[in-house]
Each structure stands twice: as structure tokens, then as C-alpha cells.
N, C-alpha and C positions, 0 to 999 in steps of 0.2 A: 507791598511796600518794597522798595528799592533799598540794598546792599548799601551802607554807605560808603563801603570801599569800593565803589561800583559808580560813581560820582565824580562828573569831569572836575580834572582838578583846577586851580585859579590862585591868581594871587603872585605875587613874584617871594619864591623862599630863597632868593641869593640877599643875600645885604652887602652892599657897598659902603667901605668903611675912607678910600679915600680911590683919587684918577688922578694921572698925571697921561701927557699926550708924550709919546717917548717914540714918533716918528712924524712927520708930516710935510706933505707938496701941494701944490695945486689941487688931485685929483682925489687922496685918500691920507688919513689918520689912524695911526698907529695909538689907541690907547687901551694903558695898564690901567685894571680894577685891582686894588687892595679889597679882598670879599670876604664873608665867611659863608662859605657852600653849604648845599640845605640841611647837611648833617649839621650844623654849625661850628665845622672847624677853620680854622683861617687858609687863606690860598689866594691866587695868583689868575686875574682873567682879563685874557687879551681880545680886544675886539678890533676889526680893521673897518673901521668908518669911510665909507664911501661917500665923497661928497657931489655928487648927481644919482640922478636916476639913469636908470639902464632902459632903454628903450631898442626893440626887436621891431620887424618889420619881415609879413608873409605878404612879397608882393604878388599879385595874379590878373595877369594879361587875359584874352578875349578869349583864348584858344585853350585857356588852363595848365599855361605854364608858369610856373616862378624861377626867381634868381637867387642866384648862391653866391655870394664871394668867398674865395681861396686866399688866406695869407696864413705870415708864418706869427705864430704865437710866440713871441717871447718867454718866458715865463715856463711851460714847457717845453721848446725848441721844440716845435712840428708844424707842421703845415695843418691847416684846418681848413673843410669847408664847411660854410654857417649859411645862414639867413644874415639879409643886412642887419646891421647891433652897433648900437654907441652907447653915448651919455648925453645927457640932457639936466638942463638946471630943471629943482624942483621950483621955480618960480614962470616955468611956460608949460602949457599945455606938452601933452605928451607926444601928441599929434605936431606938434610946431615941432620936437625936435625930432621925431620920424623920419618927417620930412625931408629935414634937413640933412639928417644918416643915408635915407635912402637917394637920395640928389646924388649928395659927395661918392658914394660908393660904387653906384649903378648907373648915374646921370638920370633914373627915371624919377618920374613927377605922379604922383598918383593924385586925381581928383577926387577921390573915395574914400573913407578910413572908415574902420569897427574895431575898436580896442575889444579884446576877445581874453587877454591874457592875464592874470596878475600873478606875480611869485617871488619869494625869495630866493637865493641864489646864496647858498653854503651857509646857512644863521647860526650854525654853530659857534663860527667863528669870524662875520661879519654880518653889518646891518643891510645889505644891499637889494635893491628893492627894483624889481625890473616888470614892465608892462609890454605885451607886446600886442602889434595892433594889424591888422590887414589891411592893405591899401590894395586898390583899384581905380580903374579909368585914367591906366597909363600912359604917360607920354614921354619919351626917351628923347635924351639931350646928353652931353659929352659926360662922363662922371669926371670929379672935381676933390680925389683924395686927398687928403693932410699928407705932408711931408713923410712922415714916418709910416705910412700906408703905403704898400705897393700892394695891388690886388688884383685876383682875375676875374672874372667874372664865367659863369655860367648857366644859362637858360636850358632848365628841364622841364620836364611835365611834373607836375604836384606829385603824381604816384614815384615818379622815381626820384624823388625827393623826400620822398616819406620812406621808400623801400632805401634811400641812405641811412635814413635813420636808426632802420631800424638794424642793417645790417654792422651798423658800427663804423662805416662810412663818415659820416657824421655824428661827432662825439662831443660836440658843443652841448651844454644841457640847457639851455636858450632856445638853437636852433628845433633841439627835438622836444620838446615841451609845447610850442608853437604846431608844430608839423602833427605832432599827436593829438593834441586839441583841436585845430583842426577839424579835422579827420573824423574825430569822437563829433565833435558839432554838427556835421554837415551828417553824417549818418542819422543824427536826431531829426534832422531838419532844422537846426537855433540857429540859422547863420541867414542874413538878410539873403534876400532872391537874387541876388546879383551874383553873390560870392558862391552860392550852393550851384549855381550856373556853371561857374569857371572852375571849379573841385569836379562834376562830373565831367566838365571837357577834359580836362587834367586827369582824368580817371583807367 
């Protein structure tokens, strides 16, 4: 017989007593929870509502290389390099707004997709919910960033895209969450035959 303190726990123990929205733009919502936290005392809880989905992109050429884009982060003032990454409405397919992140950013087209990822991104303290997907069967055309994007672009082999990862190189937790699953996948062999293909050339 099983402990019953030993028993996943379920159920939501915050109560919501009232919300007011006390920030909002286009992209994300600022709202205040009046709670009473699971001790049931009263308190204060802030969530930052993200209004799209976050969509990643492990592009992988013939050869087993992928691409990285370089820009500066806002937010922390530093240069990053990632995996291609946007937003996407949740009213298209995840693969439609892939697409359309990895075009703008890289100018490539991939004929291929395997959504491989699903994760939340900091739930502590917002709802953001991000997929990310592998493309293949590329084909390269000029990239086409948004104004506020300036970006470089880099082509490496998967291995030293993962040995960024891991070396702290890349510090996006997107980029490396991707690159690690991955990685973890194609070791098992769960990645279609095409992709386990360009992981070992990339190897």
C-alpha cells in the first residue's frame, strides 16, 4: 500500500479572489492576482501573459550543419547566439509560423518539419508556451528581418552547436533545450531517418 504523502499532488491550492490587467501591448499582459496562497493567507501574484506561441526552429542541411542567429537582447543588453525563435498566433499551425521565423531570419525554406519540442519557458512567473520543431530539405533565399532585427547569421556543424551549448556559449534556454533533445533523440534513434542522417553528418 502506497504512503499517501507519497501521492502526486493535483488540484490548484491558490484561490483567486480578484485580476485586474496593470500592463499591456500588442505582444504581452501584465496581470495582478488578488490570491490567497496555499497556506490560505492573502497575497499578491503576478503573471506576464504572453500573447503568441513561441516557436524554435533546428534547422539541418545535407551535410549536418545548422544555423544560429547573433543579435543583441534587449532586456539583458548582450549579444546572444540562438537557434532561429519567434512568435506565432495560436490560431496557425506551428509549423506555418516556423516557417515564416526561419525565412525572415535565415532566408531558408525548409521542405521538411518534426515538431520534437514542447516547454514552458520561466512558469513561475509567466504562461509562455513554446514548441520547437526541426526542418529540413533546405533551400536558401535572401533573409528578410523585421526592422528591429539586425542579425548575423552562422553555419556550423550540430556538434559544435551543441558543444555551444553546452559550454555556456549559448545561454538561450530555447536554443539549448532543442540542441539537447536533439541529441538525447537521435542517440535513441526517435528521430525520422532523414534527420538521424544529418545529426550523424553533423557529428
Amino acid at each position: 500500500m502506497s504512503n499517501q504523502d507519497d501521492a502526486p499532488l493535483s488540484g490548484n491550492p491558490w484561490t483567486v479572489l480578484a485580476k485586474r490587467i496593470s500592463y499591456d501591448n500588442p505582444w504581452v499582459q501584465v496581470i495582478e492576482h488578488d490570491v490567497l496562497n496555499p497556506a490560505g493567507n492573502p497575497g499578491l501574484y503576478g503573471v506576464v501573459h504572453m500573447k503568441n506561441l513561441a516557436v524554435g526552429v533546428l534547422p539541418l542541411d545535407d551535410e549536418g550543419f545548422t544555423y544560429l542567429v547573433g543579435q543583441h537582447r534587449f532586456p539583458r543588453d548582450y549579444f546572444s547566439w540562438e537557434l532561429p525563435e519567434g512568435g506565432g498566433s495560436f490560431e496557425e499551425a506551428p509549423e506555418v509560423s516556423a516557417a515564416r521565423e526561419l525565412r525572415e531570419e535565415t532566408g531558408l525554406q525548409a521542405s521538411r518539419w518534426y515538431p520534437f519540442l514542447t516547454m514552458d519557458l520561466s512558469n513561475s512567473i509567466t504562461d509562455e508556451r513554446a514548441v520547437g520543431l526541426i526542418g529540413w530539405e533546405l533551400e536558401q533565399f535572401a533573409p528578410e528581418p523585421e526592422e528591429e532585427e539586425k542579425i548575423e547569421i552562422r553555419r556550423v556543424r550540430f556538434a559544435e552547436a551543441l558543444e555551444m551549448a553546452l559550454s555556456g556559449e549559448i545561454v538561450d534556454a530555447f536554443a539549448q533545450a532543442m540542441l539537447f533533445k536533439a541529441r538525447l533523440l537521435a542517440d535513441r534513434g526517435a528521430l525520422p531517418e532523414p534527420v538521424l542522417a544529418r545529426i550523424r553528418a553533423g557529428s
